[in-house]
N, C-alpha and C positions, 0 to 999 in steps of 0.2 A: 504493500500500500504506500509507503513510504519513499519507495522506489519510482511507482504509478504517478506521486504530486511532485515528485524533483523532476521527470522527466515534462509535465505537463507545463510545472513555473520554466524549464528553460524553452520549452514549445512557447509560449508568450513572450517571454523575452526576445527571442529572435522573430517574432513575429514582428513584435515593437519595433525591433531595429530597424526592420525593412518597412516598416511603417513610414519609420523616423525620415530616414534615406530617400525616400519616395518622397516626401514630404520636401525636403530640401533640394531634390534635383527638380522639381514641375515648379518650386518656387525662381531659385534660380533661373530656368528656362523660362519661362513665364516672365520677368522681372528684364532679362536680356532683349526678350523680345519687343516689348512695352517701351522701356527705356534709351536700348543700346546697352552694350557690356560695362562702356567705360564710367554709363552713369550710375551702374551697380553696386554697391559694397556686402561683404560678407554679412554686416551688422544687416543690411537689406533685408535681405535673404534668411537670416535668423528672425527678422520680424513678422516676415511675413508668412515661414513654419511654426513661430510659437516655440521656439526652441534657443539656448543659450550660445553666441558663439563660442562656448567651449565646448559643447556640443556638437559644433558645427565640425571642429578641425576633431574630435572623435572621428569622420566619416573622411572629411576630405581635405588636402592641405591650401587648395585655391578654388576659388569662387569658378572658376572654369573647369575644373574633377568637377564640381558635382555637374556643370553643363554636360562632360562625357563622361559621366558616368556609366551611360549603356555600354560603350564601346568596351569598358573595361570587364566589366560583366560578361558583356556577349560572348569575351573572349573566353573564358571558361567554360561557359555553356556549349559554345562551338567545338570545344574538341572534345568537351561530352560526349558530346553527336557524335562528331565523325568517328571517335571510338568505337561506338555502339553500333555503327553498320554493318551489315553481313560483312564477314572477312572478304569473300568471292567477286565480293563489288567491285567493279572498275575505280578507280582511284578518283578518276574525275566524275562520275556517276555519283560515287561517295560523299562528294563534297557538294555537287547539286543539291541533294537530296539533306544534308545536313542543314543547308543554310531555309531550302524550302521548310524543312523543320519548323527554322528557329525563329522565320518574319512572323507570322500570324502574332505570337505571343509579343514581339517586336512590337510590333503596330497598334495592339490593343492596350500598350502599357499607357498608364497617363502621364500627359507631354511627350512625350515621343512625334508625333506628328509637326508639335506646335517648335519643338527641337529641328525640325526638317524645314521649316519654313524660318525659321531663326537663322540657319545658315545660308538659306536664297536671299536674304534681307540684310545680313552682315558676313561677306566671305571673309574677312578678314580671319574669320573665326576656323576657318576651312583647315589651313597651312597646321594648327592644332588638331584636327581631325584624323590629317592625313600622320601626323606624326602619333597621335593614340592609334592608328589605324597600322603603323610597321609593327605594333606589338601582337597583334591580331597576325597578323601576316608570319610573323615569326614561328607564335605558338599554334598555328596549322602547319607550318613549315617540318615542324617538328612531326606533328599529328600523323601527318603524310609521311616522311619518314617511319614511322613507327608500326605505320599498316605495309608497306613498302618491303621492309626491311633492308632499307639503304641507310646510310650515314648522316646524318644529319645535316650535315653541310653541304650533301651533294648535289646538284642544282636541279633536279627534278622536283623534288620535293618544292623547292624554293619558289622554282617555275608556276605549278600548279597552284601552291600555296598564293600565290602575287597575282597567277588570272583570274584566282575565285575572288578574289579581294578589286581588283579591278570589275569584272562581274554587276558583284554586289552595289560597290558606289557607284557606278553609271547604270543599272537600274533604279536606284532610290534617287539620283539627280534627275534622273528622266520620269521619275513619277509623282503625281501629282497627291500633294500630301491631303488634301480633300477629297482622292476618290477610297477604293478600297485596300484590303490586303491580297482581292484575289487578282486586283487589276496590279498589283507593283510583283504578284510570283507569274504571272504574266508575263511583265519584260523579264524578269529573273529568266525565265524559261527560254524566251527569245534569245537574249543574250548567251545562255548555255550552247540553245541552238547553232547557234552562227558560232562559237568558239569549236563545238566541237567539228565544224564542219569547215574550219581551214577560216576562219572570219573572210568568205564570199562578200562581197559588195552587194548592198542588199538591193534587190529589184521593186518595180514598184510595188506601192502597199504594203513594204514590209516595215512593222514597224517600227526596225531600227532606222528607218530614213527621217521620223520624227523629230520634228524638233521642239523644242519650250519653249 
């Protein structure tokens, strides 16, 4: 019994955390977006989740962590996935299908969307993205070695790990954060398409020829 209420108080506690977390990144985002970055401060962002800025650097060391915060996340949950695929999977198959996974839950999270239009609105912010984005690239890098059983440094791994990652940001640039989740595994899909088929020049009506 005893055992049953310690396991339950840490099942709340970490629910709170992520409560907490949640709280401070859809603030943040929310507050960048409204604002600008540069008019933001942490104390902001602390007022506006109801929570201490010592609280705040609990979770994150800059007012821009909790804006990518997803990214950091994602990146664990991504090689969840890709781990978890039938071993027999084609490599690049594997990685399709890990990311198709992981948007829906993506897209449904709150601020997430309002995050996607925050950075159509201030690219500045982008050049930060792509550099949380080599961490992601890395730790598939890895992934794919690992299902592989090549070296880690070897550059297939590397290759594969950098097209999925390319992929994925030019479909979420190319999709509109107002429609759905099934219209953005859509281009995902497209874009699969045409990578594994030699990136063809796309003819008409196809909808890589779109533009924003």
């Amino acid at each position: 019994m005893a055992a049953e209420t310690a396991e339950t108080a840490h099942g709340l506690r970490e629910r709170k955390k992520l409560e907490t977390r949640s709280a401070l990144r859809a603030a943040a985002v929310a507050m960048y977006l409204e604002r600008g970055p540069a008019a933001v401060t942490v104390h902001d962002i602390c007022e506006a989740a109801g929570v201490s800025p010592r609280t705040f650097f609990n979770y994150f060391e800059t007012k821009d962590d909790a804006v990518f915060d997803w990214d950091n996340r994602l990146t664990g949950h991504l090689v969840e996935l890709l781990a978890a695929r039938p071993a027999d999977e084609p490599p690049l198959t594997a990685l399709r299908q890990t990311l198709r996974t992981a948007i829906p839950a993506l897209v449904a999270d709150s601020g997430w969307r309002e995050r996607r239009k925050l950075l159509g609105a201030h690219p500045e912010l982008v050049p930060k993205l792509v550099h949380s984005n080599s961490h992601m690239a890395e730790a598939l890098s890895d992934a794919v070695a690992a299902r592989t059983g090549l070296p880690s440094d070897a550059l297939y791994p590397r290759l594969l790990a950098g097209a999925g990652m390319t992929v994925l940001r030019s479909a979420i640039r190319a999709w509109d954060p107002e429609s759905s989740a099934e219209d953005l595994l859509a281009m995902l899909d497209s874009c699969f398409d045409s990578l594994a088929a030699g990136l063809p020049e796309p003819t008409e009506g196809d909808p890589a020829r779109s533009a924003r």
